[in-house]
C-alpha angles and dihedrals in degrees: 000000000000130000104260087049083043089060091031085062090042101063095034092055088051101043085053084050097055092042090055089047088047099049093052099029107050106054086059093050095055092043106263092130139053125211125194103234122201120216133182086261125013124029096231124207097220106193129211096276095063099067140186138295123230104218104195126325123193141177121239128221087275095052102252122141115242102188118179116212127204138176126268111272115260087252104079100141100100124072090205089072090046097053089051092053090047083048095046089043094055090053092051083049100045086050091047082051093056097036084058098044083052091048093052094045081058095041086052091051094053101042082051087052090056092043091059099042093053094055085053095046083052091058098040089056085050093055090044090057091045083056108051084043089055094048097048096051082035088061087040095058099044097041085058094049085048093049095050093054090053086056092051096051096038089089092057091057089085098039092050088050090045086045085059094044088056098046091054087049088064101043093064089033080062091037089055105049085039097065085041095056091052093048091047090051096054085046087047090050093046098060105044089052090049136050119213084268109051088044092051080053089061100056100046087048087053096043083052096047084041090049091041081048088056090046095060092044092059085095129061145134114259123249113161137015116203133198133352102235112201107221101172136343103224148134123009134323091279130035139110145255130181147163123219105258087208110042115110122273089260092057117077097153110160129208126205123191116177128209134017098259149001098048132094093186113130112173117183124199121200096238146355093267088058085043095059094039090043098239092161110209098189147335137233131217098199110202090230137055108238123220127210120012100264110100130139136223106210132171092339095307126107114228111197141159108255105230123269090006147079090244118129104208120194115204119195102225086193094058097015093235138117113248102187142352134183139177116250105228124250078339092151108228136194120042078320085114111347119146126277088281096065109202094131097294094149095128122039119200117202144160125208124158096294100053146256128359144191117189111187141134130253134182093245090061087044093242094310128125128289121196106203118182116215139208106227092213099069102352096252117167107242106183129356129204133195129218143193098226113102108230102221089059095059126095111210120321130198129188118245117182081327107312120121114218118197123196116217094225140026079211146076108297098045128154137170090268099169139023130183122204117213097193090062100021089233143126142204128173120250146203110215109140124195130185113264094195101174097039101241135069112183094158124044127164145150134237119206093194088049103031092218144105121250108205138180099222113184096306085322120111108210143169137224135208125212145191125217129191114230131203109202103220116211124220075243089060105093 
């Protein structure tokens, strides 16, 4: 509630007050009533004549009379004493007379207050009203400005966005000729540094450092195979397949020689488009029966394990006829130290960039693999190494830049687990896995012109690709 209705309650709640106190007071105090007053001796009938005494009255803070009224006292005989409390009655009332005049001048100030504040407050509703209608037609007036300069910007949406595509258009218009004007600069300058043959020169200088490069990239340690990639389903569970590392770019011939053992039938296909449509070119008897699946095609010669010995045989395919054969010293054969396949692969044959190769097991080594280098004339062993790896527990090996890398497993699962390094004669264990797709290698080679491996995978002949890391050697390197 606010301070005017504050003062407004105020003087309403003491004027009802005074009337209550007026209206049972003052016939008492002019002798309409009669009251029964008790004394220490007599019980005294006092009329109406007699009257009452006004003891005190007061005014509190809010302006309100507070009056105490008492009986007469017991000696009422003298009219002296009559005439002093009339006296002194008339001048109680006469005070009460002057405290209510004082209470309504201040009644009539306040109620004049509240008057006033209501008109203001009036005036101030009325504002207040002006206002909000303003405002409204105010809103009204600027929303539909506002609206009819959208309208009229809404057609320029589609030009501005045209406006950007073609600004991007000429930055890389600009971007463009630039970098062709500075193409066509160096060209320009080029040419007019350099006549046709001293720029012919150039180029034959950069193909031969790029050829010498190559050449010293033949060689690298292996770090990831990649794929398989299926060529052809054919033939059983084991067999071989198999290109020529060192034919020309232009031969591609194939050979393809099924099963592990009893059979002497070698076909050969052009290329690997006849091999995968089966266009035979032509097919080898070969005078003796093979055993195992790792044979090599090298120069133009097959190396292969005679059955049931320890004899490498090598067969011209160009005149059909075995050149040379030679038996492979204290190298254990037949089922003696295969692979965990079994199927005779006691001796593996293999060709990197080094040369030819024979991994087998002997006694002396305790079962273990032994790396022979050949010479691929008369199948001489060069040089032999021993290692510590027992063959049987070896999955499948191959030969890269002379090192020899051996699988864990012929099954799913496999991984390059061991690799021996001829040119240090040492060795380190490895983890290089390789998807074995079909479940069962029983052939896996590399080929240095290809830089591949060539694998039998469960009836599945498949390809893999691998990645070798290189270290260029400089003509400061010693």
């Amino acid at each position: 509630m606010s301070p005017p209705l504050l003062k407004l309650g105020a003087v309403l709640s003491t004027m009802a007050m005074i009337s209550n106190w007026m209206s049972q007071t003052l016939p008492s105090l002019v002798g309409l009533n009669s009251t029964r007053i008790t004394t220490s001796d007599t019980l005294t009938q006092i009329s109406p004549k007699e009257g009452w005494q006004v003891y005190s009255s007061a005014q509190d803070p809010d302006g309100r009379c507070i009056c105490t009224v008492v009986a007469p006292e017991q000696n009422l005989c003298s009219r002296d004493a009559k005439s002093r409390q009339l006296r002194q009655l008339l001048e109680k009332v006469q005070n009460m007379s002057q405290s209510i005049e004082v209470l309504n001048l201040r009644t009539q100030r306040d109620f004049q207050y509240v008057l006033k504040m209501e008109t203001q407050m009036k005036g101030l509703k009325a504002k207040f009203r002006q206002i909000e209608d303003d405002r409204k037609t105010l809103m009204t007036k600027h929303f539909q400005e506002l609206k009819e300069k959208m309208d009229e910007l809404l057609p320029l949406i589609p030009v501005l966005e045209q406006y950007k595509t073609d600004a991007k258009l000429i930055t890389q218009f600009k971007e463009e000729i630039r970098n062709l004007s500075t193409v066509l600069t160096g060209i320009q300058e080029e040419i007019g540094a350099y006549d046709y043959e001293e720029l012919h020169q150039r180029v034959v200088n950069l193909e031969t450092r790029l050829r010498d490069c190559m050449k010293k990239l033949t060689c690298g340690k292996l770090m990831k195979i990649t794929g398989p990639i299926t060529v052809k389903i054919s033939g059983t569970r084991f067999g071989a397949w198999m290109t020529d590392p060192l034919a020309s770019e232009k031969n591609n011939r194939v050979w393809y020689m099924d099963s592990y053992t009893n059979n002497k039938i070698v076909r050969e296909y052009k290329s690997i488009a006849d091999f995968v449509s089966g266009a035979e070119s032509r097919t080898y008897n070969l005078p003796f029966k093979w055993a195992g699946t790792n044979h090599v095609v090298y120069n133009g010669s097959l190396y292969f394990n005679k059955y049931q010995s320890n004899i490498i045989i090598k067969y011209s395919f160009d005149t059909g006829r075995v050149l040379a054969q030679r038996s492979l010293e204290y190298a254990g054969f037949h089922n003696v130290y295969p692979y965990t396949w079994g199927g005779f692969s006691d001796i593996d044959l293999m060709a990197d960039e080094i040369g030819l190769w024979a991994v087998y097991a002997t006694n002396q080594n305790a079962g273990n693999i032994v790396i022979s280098q050949l010479n691929q004339d008369t199948l001489e062993v060069l040089k032999s190494w021993s290692t510590g790896y027992p063959k049987r527990s070896a999955g499948e090996s191959f030969m890269i830049c002379g090192t020899l890398y051996v699988t864990n497993s012929h099954l799913t699962g496999a991984k390059v687990y061991y690799s021996y390094s001829t040119k240090t004669s040492t060795y380190e264990y490895t983890d290089i896995p390789f998807h074995n797709q079909y479940f069962h290698i029983s052939m896996l080679d590399y080929n240095a012109r290809d830089r591949a491996l060539y694998a039998w995978n469960n009836g599945h002949q498949v390809l893999f690709n691998v990645t070798l890391f290189h270290i260029i050697k400089t003509e400061d390197d010693s």
